[in-house]
C-alpha positions as CSV (number, residue, x, y, z in Angstrom):
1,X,125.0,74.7,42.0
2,X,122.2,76.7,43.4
3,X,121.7,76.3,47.8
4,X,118.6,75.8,48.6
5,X,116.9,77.5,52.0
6,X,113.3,78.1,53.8
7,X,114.7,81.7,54.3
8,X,117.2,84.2,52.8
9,X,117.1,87.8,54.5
10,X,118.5,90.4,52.2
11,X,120.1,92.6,55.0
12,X,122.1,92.4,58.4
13,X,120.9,95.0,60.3
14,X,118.6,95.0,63.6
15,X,115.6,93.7,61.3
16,X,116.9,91.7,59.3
17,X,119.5,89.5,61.7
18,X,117.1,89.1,64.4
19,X,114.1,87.7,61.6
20,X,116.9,85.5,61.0
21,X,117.4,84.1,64.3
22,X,113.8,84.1,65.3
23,X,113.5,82.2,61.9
24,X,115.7,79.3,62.9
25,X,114.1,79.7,66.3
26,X,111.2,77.6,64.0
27,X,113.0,75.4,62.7
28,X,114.3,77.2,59.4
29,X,117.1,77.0,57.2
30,X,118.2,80.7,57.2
31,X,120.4,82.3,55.0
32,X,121.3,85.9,55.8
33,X,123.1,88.7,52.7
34,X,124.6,91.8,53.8
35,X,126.4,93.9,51.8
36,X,128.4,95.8,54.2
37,X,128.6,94.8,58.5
38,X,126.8,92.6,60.0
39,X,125.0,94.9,61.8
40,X,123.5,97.3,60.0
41,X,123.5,100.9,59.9
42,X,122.2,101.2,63.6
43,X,125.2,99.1,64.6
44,X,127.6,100.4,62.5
45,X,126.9,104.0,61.7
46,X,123.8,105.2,63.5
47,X,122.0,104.0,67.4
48,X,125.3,102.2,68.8
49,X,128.3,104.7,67.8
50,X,126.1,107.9,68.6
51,X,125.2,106.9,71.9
52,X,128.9,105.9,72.4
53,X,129.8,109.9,71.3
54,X,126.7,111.1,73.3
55,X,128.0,109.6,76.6
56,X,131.4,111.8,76.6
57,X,129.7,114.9,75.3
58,X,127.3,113.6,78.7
59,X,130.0,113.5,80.6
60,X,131.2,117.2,79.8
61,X,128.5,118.0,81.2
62,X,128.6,116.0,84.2
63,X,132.0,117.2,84.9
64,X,130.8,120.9,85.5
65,X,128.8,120.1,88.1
66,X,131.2,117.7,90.4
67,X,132.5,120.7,92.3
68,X,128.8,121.0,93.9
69,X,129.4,117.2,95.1
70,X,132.1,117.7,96.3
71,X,134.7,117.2,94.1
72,X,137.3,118.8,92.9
73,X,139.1,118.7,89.2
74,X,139.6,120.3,86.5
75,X,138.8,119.8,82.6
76,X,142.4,120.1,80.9
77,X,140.9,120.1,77.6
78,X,138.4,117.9,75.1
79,X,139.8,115.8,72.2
80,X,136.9,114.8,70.0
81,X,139.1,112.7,67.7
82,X,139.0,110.0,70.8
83,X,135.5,109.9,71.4
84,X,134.9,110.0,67.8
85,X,137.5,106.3,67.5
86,X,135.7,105.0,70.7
87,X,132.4,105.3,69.4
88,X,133.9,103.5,66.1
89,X,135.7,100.7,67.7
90,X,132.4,100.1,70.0
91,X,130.6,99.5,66.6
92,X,133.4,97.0,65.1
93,X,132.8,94.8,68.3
94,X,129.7,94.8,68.4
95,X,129.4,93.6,64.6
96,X,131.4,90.9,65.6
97,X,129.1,90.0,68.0
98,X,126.8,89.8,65.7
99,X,128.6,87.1,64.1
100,X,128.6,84.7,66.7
101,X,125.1,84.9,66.6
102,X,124.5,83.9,63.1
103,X,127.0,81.4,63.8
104,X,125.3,80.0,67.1
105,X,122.2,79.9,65.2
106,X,123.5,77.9,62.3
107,X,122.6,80.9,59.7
108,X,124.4,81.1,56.8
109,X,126.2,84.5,55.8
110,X,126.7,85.6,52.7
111,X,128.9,88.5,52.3
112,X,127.5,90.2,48.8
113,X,124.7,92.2,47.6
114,X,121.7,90.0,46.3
115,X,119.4,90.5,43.5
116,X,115.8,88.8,42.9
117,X,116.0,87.0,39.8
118,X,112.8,85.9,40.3
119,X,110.1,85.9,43.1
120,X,111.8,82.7,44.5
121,X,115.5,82.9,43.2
122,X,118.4,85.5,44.5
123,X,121.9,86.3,43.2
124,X,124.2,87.0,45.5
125,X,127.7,88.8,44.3
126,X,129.9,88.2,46.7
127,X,132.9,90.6,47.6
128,X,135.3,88.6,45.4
129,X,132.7,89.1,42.2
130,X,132.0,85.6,42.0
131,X,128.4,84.8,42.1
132,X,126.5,82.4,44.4
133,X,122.2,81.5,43.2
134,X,120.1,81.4,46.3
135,X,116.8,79.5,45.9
136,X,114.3,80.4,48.7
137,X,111.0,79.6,49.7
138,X,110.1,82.7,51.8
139,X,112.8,86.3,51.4
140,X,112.3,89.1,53.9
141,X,113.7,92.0,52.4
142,X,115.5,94.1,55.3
143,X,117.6,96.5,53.0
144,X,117.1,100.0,55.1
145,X,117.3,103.5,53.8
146,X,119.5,106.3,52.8
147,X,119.9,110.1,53.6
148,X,116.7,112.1,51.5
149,X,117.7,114.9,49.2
150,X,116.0,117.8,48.5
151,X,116.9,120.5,46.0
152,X,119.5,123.0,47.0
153,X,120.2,120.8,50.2
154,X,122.2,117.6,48.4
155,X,124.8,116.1,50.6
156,X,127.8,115.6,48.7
157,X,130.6,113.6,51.6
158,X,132.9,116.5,51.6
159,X,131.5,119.5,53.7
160,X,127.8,118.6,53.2
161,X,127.7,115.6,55.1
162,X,125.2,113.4,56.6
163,X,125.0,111.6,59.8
164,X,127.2,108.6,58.4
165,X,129.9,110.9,57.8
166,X,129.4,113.1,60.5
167,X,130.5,110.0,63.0
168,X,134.1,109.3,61.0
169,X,134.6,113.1,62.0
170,X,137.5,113.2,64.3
171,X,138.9,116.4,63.5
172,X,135.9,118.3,64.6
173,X,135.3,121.9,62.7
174,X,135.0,125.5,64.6
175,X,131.4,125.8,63.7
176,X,129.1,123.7,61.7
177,X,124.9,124.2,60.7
178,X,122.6,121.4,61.0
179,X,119.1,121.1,58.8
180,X,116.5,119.7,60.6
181,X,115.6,119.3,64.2
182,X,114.7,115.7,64.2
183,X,116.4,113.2,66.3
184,X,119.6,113.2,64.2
185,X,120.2,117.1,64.0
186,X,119.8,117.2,67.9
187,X,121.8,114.5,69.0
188,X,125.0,115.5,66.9
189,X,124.3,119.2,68.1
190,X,124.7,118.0,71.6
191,X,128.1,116.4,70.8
192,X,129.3,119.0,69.1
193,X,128.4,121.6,71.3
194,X,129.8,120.1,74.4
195,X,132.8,118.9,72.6
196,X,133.6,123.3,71.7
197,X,132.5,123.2,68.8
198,X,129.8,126.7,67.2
199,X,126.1,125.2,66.3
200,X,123.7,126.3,64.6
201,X,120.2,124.1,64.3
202,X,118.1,125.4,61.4
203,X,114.3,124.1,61.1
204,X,111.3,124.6,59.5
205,X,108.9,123.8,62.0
206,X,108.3,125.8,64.7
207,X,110.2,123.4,67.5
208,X,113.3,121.3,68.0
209,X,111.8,117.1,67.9
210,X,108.4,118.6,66.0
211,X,107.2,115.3,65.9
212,X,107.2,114.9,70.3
213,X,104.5,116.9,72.6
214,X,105.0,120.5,72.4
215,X,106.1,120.7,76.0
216,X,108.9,118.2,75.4
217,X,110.3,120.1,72.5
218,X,110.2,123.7,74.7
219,X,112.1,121.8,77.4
220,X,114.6,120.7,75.2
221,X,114.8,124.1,73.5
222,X,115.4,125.7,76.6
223,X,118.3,123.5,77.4
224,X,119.6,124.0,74.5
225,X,119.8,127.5,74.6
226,X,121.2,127.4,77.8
227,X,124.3,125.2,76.2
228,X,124.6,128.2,74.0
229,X,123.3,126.0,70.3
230,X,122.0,128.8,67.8
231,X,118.5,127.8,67.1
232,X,116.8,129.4,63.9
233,X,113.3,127.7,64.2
234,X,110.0,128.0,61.8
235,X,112.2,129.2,59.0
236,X,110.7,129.3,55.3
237,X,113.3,127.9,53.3
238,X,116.4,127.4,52.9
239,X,119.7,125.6,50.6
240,X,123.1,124.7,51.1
241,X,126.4,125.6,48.7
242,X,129.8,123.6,49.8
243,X,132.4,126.6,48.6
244,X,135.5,124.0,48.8
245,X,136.9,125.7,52.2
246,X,133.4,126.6,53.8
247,X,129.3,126.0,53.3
248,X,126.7,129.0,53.1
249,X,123.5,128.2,54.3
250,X,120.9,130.7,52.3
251,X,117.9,131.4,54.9
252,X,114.7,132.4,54.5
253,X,113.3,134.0,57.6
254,X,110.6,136.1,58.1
255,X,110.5,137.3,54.6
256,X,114.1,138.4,54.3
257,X,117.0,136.1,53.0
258,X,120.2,136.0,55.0
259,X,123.3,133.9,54.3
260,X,125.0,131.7,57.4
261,X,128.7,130.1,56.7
262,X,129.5,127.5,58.3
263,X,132.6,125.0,58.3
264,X,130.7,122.3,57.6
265,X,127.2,121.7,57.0
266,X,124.9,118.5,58.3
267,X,121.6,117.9,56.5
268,X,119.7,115.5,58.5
269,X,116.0,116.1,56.6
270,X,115.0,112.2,56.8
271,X,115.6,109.1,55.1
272,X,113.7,106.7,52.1
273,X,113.9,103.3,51.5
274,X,117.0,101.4,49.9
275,X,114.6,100.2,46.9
276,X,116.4,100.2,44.0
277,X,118.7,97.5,42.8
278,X,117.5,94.6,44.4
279,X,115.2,93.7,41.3
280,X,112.0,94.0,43.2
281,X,110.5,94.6,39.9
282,X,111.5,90.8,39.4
283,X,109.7,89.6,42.4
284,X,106.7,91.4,41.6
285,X,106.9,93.5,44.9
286,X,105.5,97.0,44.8
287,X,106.8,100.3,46.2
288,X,105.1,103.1,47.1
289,X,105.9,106.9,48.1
290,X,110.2,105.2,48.5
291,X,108.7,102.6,50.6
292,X,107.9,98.9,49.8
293,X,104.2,98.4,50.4
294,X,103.1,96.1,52.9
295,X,100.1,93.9,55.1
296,X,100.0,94.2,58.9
297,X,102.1,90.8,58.7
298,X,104.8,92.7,56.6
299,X,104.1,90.4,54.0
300,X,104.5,92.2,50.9
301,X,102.7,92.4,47.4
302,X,104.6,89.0,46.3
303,X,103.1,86.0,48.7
304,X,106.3,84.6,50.2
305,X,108.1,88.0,50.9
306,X,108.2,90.1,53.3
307,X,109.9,93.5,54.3
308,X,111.1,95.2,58.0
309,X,112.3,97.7,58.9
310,X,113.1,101.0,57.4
311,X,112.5,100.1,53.9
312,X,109.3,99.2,54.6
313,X,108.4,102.7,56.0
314,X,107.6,104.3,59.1
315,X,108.5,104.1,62.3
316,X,112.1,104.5,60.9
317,X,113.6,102.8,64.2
318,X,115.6,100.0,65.1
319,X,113.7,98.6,67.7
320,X,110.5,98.8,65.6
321,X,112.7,97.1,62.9
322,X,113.7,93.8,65.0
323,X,110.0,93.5,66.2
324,X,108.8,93.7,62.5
325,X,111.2,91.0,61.9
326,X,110.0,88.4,64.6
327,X,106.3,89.2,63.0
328,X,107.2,88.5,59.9
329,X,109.6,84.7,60.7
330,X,106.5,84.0,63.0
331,X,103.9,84.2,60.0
332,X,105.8,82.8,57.2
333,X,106.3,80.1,60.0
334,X,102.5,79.5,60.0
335,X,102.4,81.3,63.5
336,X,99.7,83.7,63.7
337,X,101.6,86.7,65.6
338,X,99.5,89.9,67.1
339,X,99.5,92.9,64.3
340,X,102.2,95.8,65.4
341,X,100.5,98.9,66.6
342,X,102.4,101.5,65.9
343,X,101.5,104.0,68.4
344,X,102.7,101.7,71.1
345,X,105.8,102.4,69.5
346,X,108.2,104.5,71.5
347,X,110.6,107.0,70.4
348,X,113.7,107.7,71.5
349,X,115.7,110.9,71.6
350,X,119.3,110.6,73.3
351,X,120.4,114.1,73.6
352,X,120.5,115.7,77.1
353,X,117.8,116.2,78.9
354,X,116.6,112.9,76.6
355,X,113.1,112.6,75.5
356,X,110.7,109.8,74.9
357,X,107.2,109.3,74.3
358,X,104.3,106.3,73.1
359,X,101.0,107.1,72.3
360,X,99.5,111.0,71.6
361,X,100.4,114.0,71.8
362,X,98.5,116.6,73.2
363,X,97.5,118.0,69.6
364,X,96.7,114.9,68.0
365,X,94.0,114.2,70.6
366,X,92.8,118.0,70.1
367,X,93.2,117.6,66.3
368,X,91.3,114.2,67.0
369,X,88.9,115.4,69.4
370,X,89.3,113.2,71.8
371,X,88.6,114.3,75.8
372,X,91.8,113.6,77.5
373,X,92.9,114.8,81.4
374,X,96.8,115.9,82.0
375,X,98.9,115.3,84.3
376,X,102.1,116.2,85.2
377,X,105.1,115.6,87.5
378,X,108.5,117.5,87.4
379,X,111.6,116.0,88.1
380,X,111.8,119.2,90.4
381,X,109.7,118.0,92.9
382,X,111.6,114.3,92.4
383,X,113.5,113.6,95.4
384,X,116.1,111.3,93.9
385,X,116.6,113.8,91.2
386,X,117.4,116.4,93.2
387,X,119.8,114.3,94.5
388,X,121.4,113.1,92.0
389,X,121.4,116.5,89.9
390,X,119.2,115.3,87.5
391,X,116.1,117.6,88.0
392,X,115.3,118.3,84.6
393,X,112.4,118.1,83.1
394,X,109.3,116.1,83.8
395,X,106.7,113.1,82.9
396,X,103.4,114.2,81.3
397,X,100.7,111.7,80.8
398,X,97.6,112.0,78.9
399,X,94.9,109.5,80.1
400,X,91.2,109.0,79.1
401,X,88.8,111.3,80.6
402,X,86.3,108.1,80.9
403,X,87.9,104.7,81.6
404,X,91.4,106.6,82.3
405,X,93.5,104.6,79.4
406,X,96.7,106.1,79.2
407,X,96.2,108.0,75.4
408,X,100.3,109.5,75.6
409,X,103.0,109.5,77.9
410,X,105.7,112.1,77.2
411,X,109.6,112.0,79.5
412,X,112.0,114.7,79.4
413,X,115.2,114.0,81.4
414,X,118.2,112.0,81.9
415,X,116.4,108.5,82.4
416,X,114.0,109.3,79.4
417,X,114.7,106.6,77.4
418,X,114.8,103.7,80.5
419,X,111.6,105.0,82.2
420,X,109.2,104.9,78.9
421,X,108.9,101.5,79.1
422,X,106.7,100.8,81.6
423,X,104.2,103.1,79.7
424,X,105.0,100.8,76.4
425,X,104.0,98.0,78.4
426,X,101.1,99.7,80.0
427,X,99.4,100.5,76.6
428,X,100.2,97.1,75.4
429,X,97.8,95.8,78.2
430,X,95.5,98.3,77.6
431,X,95.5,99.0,81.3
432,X,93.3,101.6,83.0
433,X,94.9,104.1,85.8
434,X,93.7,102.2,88.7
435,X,95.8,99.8,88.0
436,X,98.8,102.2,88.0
437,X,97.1,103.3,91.4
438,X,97.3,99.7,92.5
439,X,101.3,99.6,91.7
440,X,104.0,100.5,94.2
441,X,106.5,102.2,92.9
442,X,110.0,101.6,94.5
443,X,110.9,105.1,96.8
444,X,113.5,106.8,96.1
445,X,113.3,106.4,92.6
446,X,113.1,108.6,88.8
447,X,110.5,105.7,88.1
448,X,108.5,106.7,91.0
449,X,107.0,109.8,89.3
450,X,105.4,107.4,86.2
451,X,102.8,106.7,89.3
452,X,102.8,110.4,90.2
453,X,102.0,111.4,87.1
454,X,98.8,109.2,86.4
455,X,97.5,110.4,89.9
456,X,97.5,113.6,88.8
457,X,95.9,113.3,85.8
458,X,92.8,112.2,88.0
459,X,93.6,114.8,90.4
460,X,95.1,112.4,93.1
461,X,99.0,113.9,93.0
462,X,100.3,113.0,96.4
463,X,104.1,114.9,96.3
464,X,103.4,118.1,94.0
């Protein structure tokens, strides 16, 4: 006999499970399929278990500078196999976690893939092939995305891996190529690298991160040559061969062709939504460019579904993910929840020095032609920084040459990723500089140069 709910989410991860809590939030009866972990890719094989490997390669790092603080050890040697099992086990517990909360909210989880059979019916095939019928009022479709594929650079699981394979890596190869300088390619760079092992980042823009403000790519850049990561930047083209005991990466670069081998090869060149097999057709939903196609309520073509997250397109990020969810339980709720702007969306880069950014970059506004003031404050001039030995990099703010809204804000260092936020919130409020003029900022403190950095955009920079 078919089970009857106000809600069934098709997918666990940090869209889907949190629309399914902030569903029941309102009173719904939630049902919640996921095919694999509870969890997600971001818990299970991306955000969680990469930070977990980018904290040792961190601490590498870290190490080689505790003789200027007075303290004295030695590094007896790096076994990635451990970090690579920590980072895993972190992810199992945290799935588990996840659990509870399904079970705290009094969701129902069905472990199985579902399939529209109609706009308001789902079959769910359960891991022991029996089937379970699923009729819904409202479906939010939370299914993710996969690794893209482009001719000559396939990933195959073997030696042409992606970034789910690259994390079940424990015996970590003497050198290894990466394609594309997006988040992904960087991060596992950074690991690598620290952890001994011969990198080589291939890219064919002309900067490491080329979606981030030109300044925080050179930073990062610089840093990274300073590790000692190959970096083959702006290149023209280029493919992949697995050869059984090695890869060959076939380069174009500046007109010439020159072949790279490599142990292993990672191609990180983006991702497309998991579309197929779900029987959208069925529902009546439409897809467009790998994406599902939907309103500023993430409400798709079909009234009564919805879709979050990475399948329904860009930002592909986790935290934009979970947001999309709680807009999309709060509508079909008969809420009436603010529209997501995306450009008050931050990104998050977790490599060291980390990056992070909402808003413009300096290009877009040129590109745009909008007047804009910059200012700047390095982490240099930072007095807790240099105190701490974490004087890298800078905050860079682009605010409105007229009312002084704060257009972009772009972070390069080791707090990157926990300063942004007060800029996220900033925008949100759509405040004006003055009132960043108006807030004390706690001395000594990283956060301190957010302030810094809006007085000299106006040219009001007190400590540089």
């Amino acid at each position: 006999m078919a089970k009857t709910f106000d809600v069934v989410v098709l997918g666990a991860g940090p869209g889907g499970y949190v629309a399914a809590i902030r569903a029941s939030q309102l009173g719904k009866k939630v049902a919640i399929v996921e095919a694999d972990k509870l969890g997600g890719v971001c818990l299970n094989r991306g955000c969680i278990p990469t930070k977990a490997l980018l904290k040792s390669a961190h601490s590498v790092h870290e190490l080689a500078d505790f003789k200027s603080l007075g303290i004295n050890v030695d590094l007896k040697g790096l076994d990635g196999s451990v970090a690579v099992k920590r980072a895993n086990v972190i992810a199992d517990n945290m799935s588990k976690g996840i659990a509870f909360l399904m079970k705290k909210n009094k969701i129902e989880v069905f472990n199985g893939k579902g399939v529209f059979k109609s706009a308001k019916t789902i079959e769910v095939t359960l891991a022991n092939g029996t089937k379970e019928e699923l009729n819904t009022t409202n479906t939010i479709i939370a299914t993710g995305a996969h690794y893209r594929s482009f001719p000559g650079l396939e990933h195959n699981g073997k030696r042409l891996i992606g970034a789910w394979e690259a994390l079940k890596l424990e015996n970590l190869p003497k050198s290894i190529g990466i394609v594309g300088a997006g988040a992904i390619g960087v991060e596992f760079a950074y690991f690598w690298n620290s952890f001994g092992v011969d990198v080589h980042i291939f890219e064919m823009q002309k900067n490491l991160l080329p979606i981030e403000d030109t300044d925080s790519s050179k930073e990062v850049e610089k840093a990274y040559k300073k590790y000692g990561i190959k970096m083959s930047l702006g290149i023209e083209g280029i493919t992949a061969k697995d050869n059984g005991k090695d890869v060959t990466f076939s380069v174009k670069e500046g007109g010439k062709n020159v072949d790279y081998k490599f142990d292993y090869g990672l191609i990180a060149v983006g991702m497309t939504g998991n579309i197929d097999g779900f029987g959208l057709e069925k529902a009546g939903v439409q897809t467009e460019k790998g994406f599902i196609k939907v309103n500023d309520m993430y409400e798709t073509t079909t009234k009564g579904i919805y879709a979050i997250g990475d399948v329904a397109g860009p930002p592909l990020l986790a935290h934009a993910a979970s947001h999309e969810g709680v807009t999309a339980a709060e509508h079909l709720a008969g809420k009436h929840p603010h529209a997501i702007d995306k450009m008050n969306i931050a990104g998050c880069t977790y490599c060291q020095p980390q990056v992070a950014s909402v808003g413009y970059t300096e290009r877009a506004l040129q590109e745009k032609g909008i007047e804009y003031n910059v200012g700047k404050a390095p982490f240099m001039a930072n007095g807790k920084a240099i105190a701490s030995n974490e004087n890298t990099g800078f905050i860079k703010v682009l605010t409105g040459k007229k009312y002084g809204e704060l257009l972009g804000a772009h972070i390069v260092g080791t707090q990157a990723t926990e300063l942004i936020h007060e800029y996220v919130l900033f925008r949100t409020m759509e405040g004006i500089d003055e009132e960043i003029f108006a807030t004390i900022h706690p001395h000594p403190t990283l956060g301190e140069w957010l302030g810094e950095a809006v007085l000299a955009a106006k040219g009001r920079a007190l400590n540089l």
